[in-house]
BALOBA-1460 file (C-alpha; in Angstrom, 3 decimals):
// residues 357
<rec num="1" residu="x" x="36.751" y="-16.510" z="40.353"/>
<rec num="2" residu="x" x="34.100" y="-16.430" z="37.562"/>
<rec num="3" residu="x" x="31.566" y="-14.182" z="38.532"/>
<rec num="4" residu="x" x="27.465" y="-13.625" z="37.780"/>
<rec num="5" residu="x" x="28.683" y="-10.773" z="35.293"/>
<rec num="6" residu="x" x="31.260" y="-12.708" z="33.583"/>
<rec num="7" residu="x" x="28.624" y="-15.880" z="32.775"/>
<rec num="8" residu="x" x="25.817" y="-13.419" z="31.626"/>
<rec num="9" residu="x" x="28.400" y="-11.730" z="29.341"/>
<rec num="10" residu="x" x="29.739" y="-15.298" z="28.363"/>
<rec num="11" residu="x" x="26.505" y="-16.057" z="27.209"/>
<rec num="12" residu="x" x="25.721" y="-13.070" z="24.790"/>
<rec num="13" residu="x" x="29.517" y="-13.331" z="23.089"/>
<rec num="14" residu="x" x="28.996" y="-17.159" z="22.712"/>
<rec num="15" residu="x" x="25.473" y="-16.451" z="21.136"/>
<rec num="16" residu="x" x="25.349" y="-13.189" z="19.899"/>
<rec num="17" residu="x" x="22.720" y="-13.571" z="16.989"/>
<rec num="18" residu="x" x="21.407" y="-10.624" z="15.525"/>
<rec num="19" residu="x" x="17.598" y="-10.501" z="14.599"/>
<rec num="20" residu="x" x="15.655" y="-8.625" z="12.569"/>
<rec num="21" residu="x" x="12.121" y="-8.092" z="13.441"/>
<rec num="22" residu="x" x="11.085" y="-10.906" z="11.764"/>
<rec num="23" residu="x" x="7.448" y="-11.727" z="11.772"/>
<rec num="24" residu="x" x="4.604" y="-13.608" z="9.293"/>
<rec num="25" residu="x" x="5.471" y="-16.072" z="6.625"/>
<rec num="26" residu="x" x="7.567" y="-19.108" z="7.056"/>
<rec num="27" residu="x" x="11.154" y="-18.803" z="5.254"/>
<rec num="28" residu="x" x="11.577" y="-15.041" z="7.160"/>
<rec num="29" residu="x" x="13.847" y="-16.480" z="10.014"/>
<rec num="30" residu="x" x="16.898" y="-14.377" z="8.861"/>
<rec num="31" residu="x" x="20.006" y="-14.057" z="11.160"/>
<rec num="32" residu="x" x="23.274" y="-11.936" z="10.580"/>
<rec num="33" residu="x" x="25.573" y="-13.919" z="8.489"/>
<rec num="34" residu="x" x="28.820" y="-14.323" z="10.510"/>
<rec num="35" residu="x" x="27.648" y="-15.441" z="13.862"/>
<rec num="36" residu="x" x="25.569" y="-17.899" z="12.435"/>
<rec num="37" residu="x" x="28.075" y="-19.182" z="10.743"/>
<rec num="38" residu="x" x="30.542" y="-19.180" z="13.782"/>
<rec num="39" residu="x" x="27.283" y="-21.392" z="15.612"/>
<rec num="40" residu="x" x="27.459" y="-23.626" z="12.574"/>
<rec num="41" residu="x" x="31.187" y="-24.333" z="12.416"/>
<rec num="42" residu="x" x="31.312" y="-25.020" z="16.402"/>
<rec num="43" residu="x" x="28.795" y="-27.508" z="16.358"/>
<rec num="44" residu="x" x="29.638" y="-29.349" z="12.857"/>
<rec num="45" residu="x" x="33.339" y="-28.752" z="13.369"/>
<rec num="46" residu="x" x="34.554" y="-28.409" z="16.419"/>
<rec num="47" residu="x" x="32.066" y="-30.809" z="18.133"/>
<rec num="48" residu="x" x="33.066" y="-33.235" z="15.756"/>
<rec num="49" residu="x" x="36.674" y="-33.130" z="15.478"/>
<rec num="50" residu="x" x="36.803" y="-32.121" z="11.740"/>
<rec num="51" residu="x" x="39.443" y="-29.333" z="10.352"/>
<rec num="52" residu="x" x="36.863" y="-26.028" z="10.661"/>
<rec num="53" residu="x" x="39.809" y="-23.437" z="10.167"/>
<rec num="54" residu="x" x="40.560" y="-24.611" z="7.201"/>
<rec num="55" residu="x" x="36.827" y="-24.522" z="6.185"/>
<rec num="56" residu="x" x="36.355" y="-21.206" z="7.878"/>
<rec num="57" residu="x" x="39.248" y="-19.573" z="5.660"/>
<rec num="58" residu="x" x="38.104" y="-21.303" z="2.579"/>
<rec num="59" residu="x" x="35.086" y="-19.771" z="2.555"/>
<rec num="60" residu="x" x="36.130" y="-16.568" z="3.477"/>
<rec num="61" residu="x" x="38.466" y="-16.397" z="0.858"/>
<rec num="62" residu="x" x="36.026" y="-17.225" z="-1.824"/>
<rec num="63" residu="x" x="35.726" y="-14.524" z="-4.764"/>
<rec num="64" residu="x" x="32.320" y="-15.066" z="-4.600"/>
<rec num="65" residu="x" x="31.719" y="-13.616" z="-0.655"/>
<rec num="66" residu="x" x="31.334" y="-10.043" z="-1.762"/>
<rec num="67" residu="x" x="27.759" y="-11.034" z="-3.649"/>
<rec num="68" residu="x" x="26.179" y="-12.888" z="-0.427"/>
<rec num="69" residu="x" x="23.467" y="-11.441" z="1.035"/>
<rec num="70" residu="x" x="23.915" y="-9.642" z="4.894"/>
<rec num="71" residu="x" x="21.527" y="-12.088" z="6.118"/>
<rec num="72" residu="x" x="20.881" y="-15.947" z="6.759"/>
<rec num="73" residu="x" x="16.878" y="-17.514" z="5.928"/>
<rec num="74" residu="x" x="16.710" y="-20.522" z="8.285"/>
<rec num="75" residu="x" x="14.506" y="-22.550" z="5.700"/>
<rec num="76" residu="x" x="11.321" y="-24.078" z="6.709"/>
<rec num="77" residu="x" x="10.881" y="-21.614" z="10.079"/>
<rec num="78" residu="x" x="8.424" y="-18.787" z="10.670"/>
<rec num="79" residu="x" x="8.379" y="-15.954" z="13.366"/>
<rec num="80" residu="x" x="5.569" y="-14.581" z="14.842"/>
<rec num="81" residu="x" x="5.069" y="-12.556" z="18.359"/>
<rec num="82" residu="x" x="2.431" y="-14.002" z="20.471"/>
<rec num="83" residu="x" x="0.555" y="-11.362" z="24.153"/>
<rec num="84" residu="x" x="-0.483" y="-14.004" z="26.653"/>
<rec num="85" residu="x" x="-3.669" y="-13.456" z="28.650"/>
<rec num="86" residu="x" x="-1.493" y="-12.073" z="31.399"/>
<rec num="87" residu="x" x="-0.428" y="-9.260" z="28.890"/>
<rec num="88" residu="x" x="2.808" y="-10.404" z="28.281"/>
<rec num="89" residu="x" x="4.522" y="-10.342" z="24.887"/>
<rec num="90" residu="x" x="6.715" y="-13.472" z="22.974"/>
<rec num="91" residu="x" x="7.757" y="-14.339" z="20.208"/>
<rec num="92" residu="x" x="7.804" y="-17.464" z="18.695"/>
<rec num="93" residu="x" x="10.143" y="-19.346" z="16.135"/>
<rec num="94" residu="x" x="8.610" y="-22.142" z="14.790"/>
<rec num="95" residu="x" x="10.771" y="-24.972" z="12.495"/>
<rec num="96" residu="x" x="8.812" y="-27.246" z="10.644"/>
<rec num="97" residu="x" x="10.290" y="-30.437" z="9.042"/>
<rec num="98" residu="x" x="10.459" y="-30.761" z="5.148"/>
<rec num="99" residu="x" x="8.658" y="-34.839" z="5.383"/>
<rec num="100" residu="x" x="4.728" y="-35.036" z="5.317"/>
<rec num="101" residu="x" x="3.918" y="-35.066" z="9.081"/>
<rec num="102" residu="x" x="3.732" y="-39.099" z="10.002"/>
<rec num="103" residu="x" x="0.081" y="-40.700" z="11.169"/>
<rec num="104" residu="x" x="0.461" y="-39.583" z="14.752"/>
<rec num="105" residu="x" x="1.910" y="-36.367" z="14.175"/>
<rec num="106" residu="x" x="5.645" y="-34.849" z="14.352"/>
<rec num="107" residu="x" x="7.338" y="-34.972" z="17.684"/>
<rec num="108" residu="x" x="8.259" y="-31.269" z="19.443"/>
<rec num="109" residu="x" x="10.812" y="-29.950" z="21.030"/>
<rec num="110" residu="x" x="9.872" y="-26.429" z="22.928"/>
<rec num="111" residu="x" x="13.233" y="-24.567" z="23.383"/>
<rec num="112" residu="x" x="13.699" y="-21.574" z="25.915"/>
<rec num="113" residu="x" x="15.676" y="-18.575" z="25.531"/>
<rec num="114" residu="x" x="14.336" y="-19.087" z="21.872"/>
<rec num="115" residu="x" x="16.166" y="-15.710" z="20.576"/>
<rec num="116" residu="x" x="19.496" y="-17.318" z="21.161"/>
<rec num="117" residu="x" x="19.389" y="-21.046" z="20.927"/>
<rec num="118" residu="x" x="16.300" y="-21.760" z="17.955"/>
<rec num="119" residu="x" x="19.191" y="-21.482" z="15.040"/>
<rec num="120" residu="x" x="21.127" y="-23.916" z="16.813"/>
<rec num="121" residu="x" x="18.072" y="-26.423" z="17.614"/>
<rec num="122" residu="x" x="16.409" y="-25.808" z="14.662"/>
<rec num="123" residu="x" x="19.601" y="-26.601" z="12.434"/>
<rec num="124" residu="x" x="20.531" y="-29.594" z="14.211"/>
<rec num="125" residu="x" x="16.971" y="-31.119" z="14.295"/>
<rec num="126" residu="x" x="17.140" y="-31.272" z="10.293"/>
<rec num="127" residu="x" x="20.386" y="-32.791" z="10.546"/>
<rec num="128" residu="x" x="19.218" y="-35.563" z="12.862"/>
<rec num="129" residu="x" x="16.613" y="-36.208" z="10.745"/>
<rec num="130" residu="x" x="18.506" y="-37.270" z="7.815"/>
<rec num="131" residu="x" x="19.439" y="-40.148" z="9.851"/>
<rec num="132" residu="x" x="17.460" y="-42.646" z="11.960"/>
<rec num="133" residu="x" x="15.644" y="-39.734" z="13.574"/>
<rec num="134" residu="x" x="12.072" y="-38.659" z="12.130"/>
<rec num="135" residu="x" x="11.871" y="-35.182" z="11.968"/>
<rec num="136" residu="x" x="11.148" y="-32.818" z="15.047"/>
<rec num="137" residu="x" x="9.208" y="-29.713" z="15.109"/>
<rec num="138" residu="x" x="11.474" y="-26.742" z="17.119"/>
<rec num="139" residu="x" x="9.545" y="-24.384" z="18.927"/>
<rec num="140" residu="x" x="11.720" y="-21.366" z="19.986"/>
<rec num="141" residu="x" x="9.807" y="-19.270" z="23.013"/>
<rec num="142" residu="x" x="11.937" y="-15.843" z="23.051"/>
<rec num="143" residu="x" x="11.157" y="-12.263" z="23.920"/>
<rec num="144" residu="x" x="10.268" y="-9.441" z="21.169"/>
<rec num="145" residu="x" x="13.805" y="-8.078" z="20.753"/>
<rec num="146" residu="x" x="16.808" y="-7.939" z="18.827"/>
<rec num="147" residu="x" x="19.052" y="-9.208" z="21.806"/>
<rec num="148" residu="x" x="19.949" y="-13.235" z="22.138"/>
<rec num="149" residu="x" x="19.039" y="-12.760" z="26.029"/>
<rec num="150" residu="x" x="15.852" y="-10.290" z="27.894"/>
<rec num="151" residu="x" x="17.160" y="-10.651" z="31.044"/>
<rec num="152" residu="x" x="14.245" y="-9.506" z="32.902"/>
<rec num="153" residu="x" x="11.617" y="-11.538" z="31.268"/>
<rec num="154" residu="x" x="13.333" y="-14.865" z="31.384"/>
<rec num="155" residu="x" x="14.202" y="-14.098" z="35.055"/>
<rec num="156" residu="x" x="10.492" y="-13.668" z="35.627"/>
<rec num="157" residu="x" x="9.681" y="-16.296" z="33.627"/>
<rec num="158" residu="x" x="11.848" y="-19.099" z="34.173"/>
<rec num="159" residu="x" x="12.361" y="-18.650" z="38.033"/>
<rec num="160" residu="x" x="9.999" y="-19.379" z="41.457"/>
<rec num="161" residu="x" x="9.144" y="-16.578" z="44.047"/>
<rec num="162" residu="x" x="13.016" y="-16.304" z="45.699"/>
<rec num="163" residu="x" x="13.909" y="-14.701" z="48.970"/>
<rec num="164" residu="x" x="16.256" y="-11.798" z="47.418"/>
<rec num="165" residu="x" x="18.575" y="-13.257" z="50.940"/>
<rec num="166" residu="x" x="19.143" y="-16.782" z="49.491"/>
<rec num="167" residu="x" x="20.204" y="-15.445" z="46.171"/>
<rec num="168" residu="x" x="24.400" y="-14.211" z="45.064"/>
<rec num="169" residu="x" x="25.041" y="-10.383" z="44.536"/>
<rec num="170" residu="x" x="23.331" y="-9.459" z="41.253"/>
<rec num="171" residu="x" x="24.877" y="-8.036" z="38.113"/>
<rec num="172" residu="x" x="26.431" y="-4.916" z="38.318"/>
<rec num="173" residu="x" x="25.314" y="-5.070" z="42.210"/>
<rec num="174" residu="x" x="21.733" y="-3.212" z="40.813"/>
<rec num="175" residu="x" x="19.314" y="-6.194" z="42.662"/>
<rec num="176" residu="x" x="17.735" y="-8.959" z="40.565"/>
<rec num="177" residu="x" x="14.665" y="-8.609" z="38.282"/>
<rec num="178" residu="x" x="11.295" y="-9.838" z="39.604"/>
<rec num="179" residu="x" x="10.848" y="-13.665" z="40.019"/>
<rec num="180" residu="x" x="8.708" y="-16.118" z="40.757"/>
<rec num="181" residu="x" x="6.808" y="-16.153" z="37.065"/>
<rec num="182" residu="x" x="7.414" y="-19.777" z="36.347"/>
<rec num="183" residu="x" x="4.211" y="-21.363" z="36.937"/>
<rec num="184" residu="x" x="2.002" y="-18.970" z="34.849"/>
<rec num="185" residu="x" x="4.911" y="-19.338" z="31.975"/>
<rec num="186" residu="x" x="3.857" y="-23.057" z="31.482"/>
<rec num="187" residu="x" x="0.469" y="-22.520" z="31.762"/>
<rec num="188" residu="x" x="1.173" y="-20.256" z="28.615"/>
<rec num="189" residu="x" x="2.843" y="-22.623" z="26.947"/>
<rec num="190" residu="x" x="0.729" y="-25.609" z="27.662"/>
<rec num="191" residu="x" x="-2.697" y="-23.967" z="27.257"/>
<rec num="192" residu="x" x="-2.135" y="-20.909" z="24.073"/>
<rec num="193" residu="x" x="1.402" y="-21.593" z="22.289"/>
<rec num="194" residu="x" x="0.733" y="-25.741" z="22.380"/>
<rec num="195" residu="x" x="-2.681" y="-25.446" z="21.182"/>
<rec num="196" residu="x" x="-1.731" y="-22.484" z="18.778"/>
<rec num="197" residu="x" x="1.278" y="-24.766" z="17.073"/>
<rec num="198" residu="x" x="-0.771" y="-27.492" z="16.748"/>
<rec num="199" residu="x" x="-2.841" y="-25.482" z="14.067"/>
<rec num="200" residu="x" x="-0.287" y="-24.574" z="12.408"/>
<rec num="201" residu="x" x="1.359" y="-28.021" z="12.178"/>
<rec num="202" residu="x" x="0.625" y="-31.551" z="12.918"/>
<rec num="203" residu="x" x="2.149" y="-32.844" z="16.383"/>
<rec num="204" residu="x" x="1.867" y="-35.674" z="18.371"/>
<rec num="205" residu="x" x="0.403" y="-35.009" z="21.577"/>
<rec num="206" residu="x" x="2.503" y="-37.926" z="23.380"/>
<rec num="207" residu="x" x="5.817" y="-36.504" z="22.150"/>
<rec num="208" residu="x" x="6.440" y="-33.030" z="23.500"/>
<rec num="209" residu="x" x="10.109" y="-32.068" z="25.214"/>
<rec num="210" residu="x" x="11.184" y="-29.007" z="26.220"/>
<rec num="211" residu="x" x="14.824" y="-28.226" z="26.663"/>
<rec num="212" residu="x" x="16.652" y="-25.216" z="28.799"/>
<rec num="213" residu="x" x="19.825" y="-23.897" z="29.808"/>
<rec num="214" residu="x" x="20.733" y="-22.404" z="33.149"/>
<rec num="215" residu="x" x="17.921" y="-20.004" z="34.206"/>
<rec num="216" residu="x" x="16.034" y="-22.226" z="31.616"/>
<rec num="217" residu="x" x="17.189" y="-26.014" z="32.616"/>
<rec num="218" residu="x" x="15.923" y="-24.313" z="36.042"/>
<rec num="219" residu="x" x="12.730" y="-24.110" z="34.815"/>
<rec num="220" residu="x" x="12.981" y="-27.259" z="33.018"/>
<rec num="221" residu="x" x="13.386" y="-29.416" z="36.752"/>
<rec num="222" residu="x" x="11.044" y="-27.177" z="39.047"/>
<rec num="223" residu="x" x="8.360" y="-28.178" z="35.426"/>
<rec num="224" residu="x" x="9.274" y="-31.546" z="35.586"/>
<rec num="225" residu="x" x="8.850" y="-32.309" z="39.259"/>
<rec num="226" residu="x" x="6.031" y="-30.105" z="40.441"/>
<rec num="227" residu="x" x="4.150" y="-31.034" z="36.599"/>
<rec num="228" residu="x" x="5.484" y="-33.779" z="35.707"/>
<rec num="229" residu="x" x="2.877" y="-34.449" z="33.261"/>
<rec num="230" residu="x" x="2.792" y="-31.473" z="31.264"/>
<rec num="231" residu="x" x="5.858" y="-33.243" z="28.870"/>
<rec num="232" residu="x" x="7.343" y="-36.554" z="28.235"/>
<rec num="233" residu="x" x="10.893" y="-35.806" z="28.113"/>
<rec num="234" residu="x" x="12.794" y="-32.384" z="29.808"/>
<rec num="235" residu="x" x="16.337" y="-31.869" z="28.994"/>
<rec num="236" residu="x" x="18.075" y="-29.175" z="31.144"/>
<rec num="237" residu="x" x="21.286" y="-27.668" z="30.320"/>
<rec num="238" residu="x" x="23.590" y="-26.543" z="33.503"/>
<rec num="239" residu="x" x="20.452" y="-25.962" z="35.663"/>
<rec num="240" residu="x" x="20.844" y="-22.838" z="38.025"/>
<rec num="241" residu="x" x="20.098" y="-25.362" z="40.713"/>
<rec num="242" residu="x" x="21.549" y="-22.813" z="43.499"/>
<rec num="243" residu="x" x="18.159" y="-20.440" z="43.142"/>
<rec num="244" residu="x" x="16.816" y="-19.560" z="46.183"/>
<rec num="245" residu="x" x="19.188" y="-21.496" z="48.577"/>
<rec num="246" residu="x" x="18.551" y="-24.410" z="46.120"/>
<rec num="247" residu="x" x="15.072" y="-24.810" z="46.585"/>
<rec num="248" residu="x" x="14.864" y="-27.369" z="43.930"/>
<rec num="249" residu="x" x="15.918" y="-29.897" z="46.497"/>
<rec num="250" residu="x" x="13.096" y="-29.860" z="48.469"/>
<rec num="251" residu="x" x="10.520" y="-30.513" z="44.830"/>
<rec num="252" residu="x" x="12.996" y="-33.148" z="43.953"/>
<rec num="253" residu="x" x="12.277" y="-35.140" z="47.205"/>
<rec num="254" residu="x" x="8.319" y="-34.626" z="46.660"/>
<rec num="255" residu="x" x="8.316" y="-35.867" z="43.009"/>
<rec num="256" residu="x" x="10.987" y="-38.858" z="43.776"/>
<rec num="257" residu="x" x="8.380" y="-39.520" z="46.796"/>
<rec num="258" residu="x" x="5.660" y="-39.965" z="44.541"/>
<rec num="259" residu="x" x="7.452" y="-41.011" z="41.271"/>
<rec num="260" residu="x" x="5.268" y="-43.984" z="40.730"/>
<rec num="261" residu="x" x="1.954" y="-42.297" z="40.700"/>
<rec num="262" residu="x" x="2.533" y="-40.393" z="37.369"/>
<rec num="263" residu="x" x="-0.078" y="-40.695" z="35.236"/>
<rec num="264" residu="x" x="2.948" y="-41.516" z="32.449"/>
<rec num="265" residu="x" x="6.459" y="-42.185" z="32.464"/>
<rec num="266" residu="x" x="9.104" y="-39.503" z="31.698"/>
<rec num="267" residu="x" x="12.376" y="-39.148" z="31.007"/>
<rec num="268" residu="x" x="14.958" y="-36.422" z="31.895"/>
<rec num="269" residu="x" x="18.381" y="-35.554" z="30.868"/>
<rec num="270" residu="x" x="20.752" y="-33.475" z="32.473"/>
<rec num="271" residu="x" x="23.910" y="-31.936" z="30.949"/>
<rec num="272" residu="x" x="26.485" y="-29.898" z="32.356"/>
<rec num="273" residu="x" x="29.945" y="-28.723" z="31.468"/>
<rec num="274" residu="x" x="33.267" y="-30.046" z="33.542"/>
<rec num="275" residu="x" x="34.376" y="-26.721" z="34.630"/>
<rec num="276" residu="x" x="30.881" y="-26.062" z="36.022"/>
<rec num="277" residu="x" x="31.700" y="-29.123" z="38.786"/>
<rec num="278" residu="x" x="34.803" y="-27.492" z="40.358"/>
<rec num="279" residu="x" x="32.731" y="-25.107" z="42.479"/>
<rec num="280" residu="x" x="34.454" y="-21.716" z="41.360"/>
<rec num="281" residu="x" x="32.397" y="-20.867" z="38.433"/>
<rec num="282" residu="x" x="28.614" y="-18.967" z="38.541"/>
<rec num="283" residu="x" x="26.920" y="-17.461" z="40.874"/>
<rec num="284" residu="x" x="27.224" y="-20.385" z="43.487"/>
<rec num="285" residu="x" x="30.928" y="-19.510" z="43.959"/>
<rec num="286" residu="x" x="29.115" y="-16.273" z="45.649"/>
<rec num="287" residu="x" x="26.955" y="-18.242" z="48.357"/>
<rec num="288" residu="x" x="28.014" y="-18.342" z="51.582"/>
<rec num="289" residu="x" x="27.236" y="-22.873" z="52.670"/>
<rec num="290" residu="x" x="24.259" y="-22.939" z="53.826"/>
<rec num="291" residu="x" x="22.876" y="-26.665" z="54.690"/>
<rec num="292" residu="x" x="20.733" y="-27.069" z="51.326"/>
<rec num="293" residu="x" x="24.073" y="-26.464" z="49.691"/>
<rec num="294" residu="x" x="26.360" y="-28.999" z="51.429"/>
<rec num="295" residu="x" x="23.024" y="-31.916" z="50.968"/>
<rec num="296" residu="x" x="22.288" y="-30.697" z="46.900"/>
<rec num="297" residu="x" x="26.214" y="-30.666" z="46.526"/>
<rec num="298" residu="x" x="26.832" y="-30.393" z="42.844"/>
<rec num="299" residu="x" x="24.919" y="-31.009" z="39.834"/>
<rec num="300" residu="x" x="26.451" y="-34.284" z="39.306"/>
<rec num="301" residu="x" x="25.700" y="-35.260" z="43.136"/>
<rec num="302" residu="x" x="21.968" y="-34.159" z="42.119"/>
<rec num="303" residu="x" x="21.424" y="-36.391" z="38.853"/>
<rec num="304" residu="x" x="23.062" y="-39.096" z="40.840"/>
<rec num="305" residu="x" x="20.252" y="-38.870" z="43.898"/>
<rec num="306" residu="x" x="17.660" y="-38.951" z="41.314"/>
<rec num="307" residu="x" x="19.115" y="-42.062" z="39.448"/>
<rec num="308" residu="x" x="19.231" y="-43.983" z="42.731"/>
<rec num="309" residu="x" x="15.166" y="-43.742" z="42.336"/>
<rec num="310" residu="x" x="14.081" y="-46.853" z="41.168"/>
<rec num="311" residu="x" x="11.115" y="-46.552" z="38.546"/>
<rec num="312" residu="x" x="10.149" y="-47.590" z="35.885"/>
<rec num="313" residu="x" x="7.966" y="-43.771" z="35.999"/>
<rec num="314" residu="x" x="11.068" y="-42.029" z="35.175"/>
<rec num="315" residu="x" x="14.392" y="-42.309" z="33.542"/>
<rec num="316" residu="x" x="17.599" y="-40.473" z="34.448"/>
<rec num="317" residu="x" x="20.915" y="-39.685" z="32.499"/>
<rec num="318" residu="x" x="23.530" y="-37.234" z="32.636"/>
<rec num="319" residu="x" x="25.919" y="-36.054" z="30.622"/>
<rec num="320" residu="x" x="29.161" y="-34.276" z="31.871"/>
<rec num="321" residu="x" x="31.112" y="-32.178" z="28.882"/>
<rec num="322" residu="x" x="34.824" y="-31.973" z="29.017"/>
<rec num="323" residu="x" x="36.644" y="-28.787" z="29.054"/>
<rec num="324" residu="x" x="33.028" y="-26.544" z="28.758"/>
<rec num="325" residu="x" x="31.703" y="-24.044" z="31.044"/>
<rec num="326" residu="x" x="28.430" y="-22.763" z="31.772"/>
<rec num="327" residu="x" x="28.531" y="-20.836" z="28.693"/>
<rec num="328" residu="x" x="30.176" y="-22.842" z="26.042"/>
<rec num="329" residu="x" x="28.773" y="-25.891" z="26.954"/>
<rec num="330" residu="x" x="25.797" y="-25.374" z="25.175"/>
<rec num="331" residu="x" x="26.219" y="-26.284" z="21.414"/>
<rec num="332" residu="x" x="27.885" y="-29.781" z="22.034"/>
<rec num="333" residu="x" x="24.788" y="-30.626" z="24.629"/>
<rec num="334" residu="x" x="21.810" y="-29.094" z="22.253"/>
<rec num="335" residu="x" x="23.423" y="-32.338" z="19.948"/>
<rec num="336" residu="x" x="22.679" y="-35.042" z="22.290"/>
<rec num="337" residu="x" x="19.403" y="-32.969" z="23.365"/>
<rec num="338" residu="x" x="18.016" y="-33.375" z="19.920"/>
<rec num="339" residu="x" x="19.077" y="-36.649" z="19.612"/>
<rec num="340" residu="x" x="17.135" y="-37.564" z="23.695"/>
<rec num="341" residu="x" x="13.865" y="-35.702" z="22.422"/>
<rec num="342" residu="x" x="13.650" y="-37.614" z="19.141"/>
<rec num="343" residu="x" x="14.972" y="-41.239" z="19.848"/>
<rec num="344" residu="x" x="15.438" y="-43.511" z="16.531"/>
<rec num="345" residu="x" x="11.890" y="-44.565" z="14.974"/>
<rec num="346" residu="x" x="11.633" y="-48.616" z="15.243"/>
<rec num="347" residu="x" x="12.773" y="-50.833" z="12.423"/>
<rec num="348" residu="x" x="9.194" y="-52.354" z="12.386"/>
<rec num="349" residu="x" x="7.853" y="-48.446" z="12.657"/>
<rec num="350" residu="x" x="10.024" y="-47.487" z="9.875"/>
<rec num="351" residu="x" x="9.041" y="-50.261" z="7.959"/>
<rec num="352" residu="x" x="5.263" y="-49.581" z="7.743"/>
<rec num="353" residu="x" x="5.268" y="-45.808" z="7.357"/>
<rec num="354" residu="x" x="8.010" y="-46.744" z="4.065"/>
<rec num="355" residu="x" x="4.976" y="-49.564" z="2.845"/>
<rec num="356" residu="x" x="1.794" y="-47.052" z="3.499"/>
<rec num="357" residu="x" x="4.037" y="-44.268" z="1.319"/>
């Protein structure tokens, strides 16, 4: 049985980055070299069926490797730490696309856990837009530290007030870390990191996403049905949809009950990894049934209740990922998150941006 303690450790060895305290100009996102590179090869690689051992070795080998600097500069980004009103620190990594910000501004994507998963978003956004794709601004929210996870804060921050007897055994047994911070984290982000982005690049205020895995697609589905109109599209990554005897249940049946009153349509996608569906992996495995359980069933039964809503107010997809878990699912669905958050610009769009340049 995979336990609490072996996904929380499954997350840092799958995203291990090391940062510097990085802070001021843009250009001074630096990461250690190797684990980067690791990120870079799963996701251009591995995701897409091309030979990256051969690549790996090749570039290991090359006479050159001694010269190359300890560190990687994620071009076009900038770090800065950010105190709330409520006293609480962040910091930020901010991407900005290369391309003259379009009429309306650039599309943004705010990404949680920002310490662990910016490189990843941030490097596939400029990918994407060498395509179809304009280009997408990547906000990273982290914590001020050197670690790809602060446990404590993004349990705070990402999680509703939870009755400490609806929850698994914690890690290491110790108890969990205060909760119930989630609704004063998105007023921070809406009302001081929004407004302080926006002056720092040009964004289009009907084109914000935000995107979050586990304790973080949590967040991303308690945001999206009790605030629906705080962002246009959420993506959420193996929501921890068990929290507090799976409380999210209960806000899913109030939003789908009033789905048609938003003041504008949304859109949601919901990825998980096959292994996550069997039952014996994360902290669910832990929970004794209860009857929220047996009716939320698994995250798959869940996407599928909200898809039978009818409305035009919101649209549903999910994604399942073969052969990932809760861990290593991540790169291959931060792809087709990018790609959800930014969908192709319109011939006829394209067309009259290419004659006004």
């Amino acid at each position: 049985m995979v336990t609490l303690d072996n996904e929380i450790e499954s997350l840092r060895v799958s995203f291990a980055f090391n940062f510097p305290q990085a802070r001021g100009n843009r250009n001074s996102m630096k990461l250690n070299t190797f684990p980067y590179r690791q990120v870079i090869y799963v996701v251009f690689f591995g995701v897409l069926g091309l030979p990256a051992t051969s690549y790996s070795q090749e570039v290991g080998n090359s006479e050159s490797e001694a010269s190359v600097s300890a560190s990687y500069q994620i071009p076009g980004s900038e770090v800065f730490d950010v105190r709330s009103k409520q006293g609480l620190d962040y910091r930020i990594f901010l991407s900005i696309p290369d391309q003259s910000p379009p009429p309306e501004g650039f599309p943004v994507l705010f990404v949680l856990d920002g310490n662990a998963y910016f490189p990843l978003a941030a490097t596939l956004s400029r990918f994407q837009a060498r395509g179809p794709r304009s280009g997408l601004v990547i906000v990273g929210i982290g914590y001020p530290t050197d670690d790809a996870f602060h446990m404590q804060r993004r349990t705070f921050d990402m999680t509703t007030k939870a009755d400490p007897k609806k929850l698994p055994p914690s890690r290491g047994g110790r108890g969990w870390h205060e909760s119930g911070g989630a609704d004063q984290f998105l007023e921070f982000i809406k009302n001081e990191l929004r407004p302080l982005v926006a002056k720092k690049v040009a964004i289009d205020g009907e084109r914000h996403a935000i995107v979050g895995h586990s304790f973080g697609g949590l967040f991303v589905m308690h945001t999206l049905f009790t605030h629906p109109n705080s962002f246009q599209t959420y993506i959420a990554i193996s929501p921890s949809g068990w929290w507090n005897d799976y409380a999210l249940l209960q806000e899913e049946k109030v939003f789908s009950r009033d789905v048609d009153s938003l003041e504008k349509p949304v859109r949601l996608l919901i990825e998980v990894g096959e292994l996550e569906l069997s039952g014996k992996e994360g902290p669910a495995a832990s929970l004794a049934p209860t009857p929220a359980m047996k009716e939320f069933g698994t995250t798959e039964d869940f996407a599928k209740r909200l898809s039978s809503v009818k409305s035009k107010s919101c649209e549903v997809r999910f994604k399942i990922y073969d052969g990932e878990s809760h861990g290593s699912v991540v790169p291959r669905a931060m792809i087709d998150a990018i790609r959800f958050s930014l969908p192709p610009t319109p011939p006829s769009a394209a067309r009259a941006r290419t004659a006004t340049n």
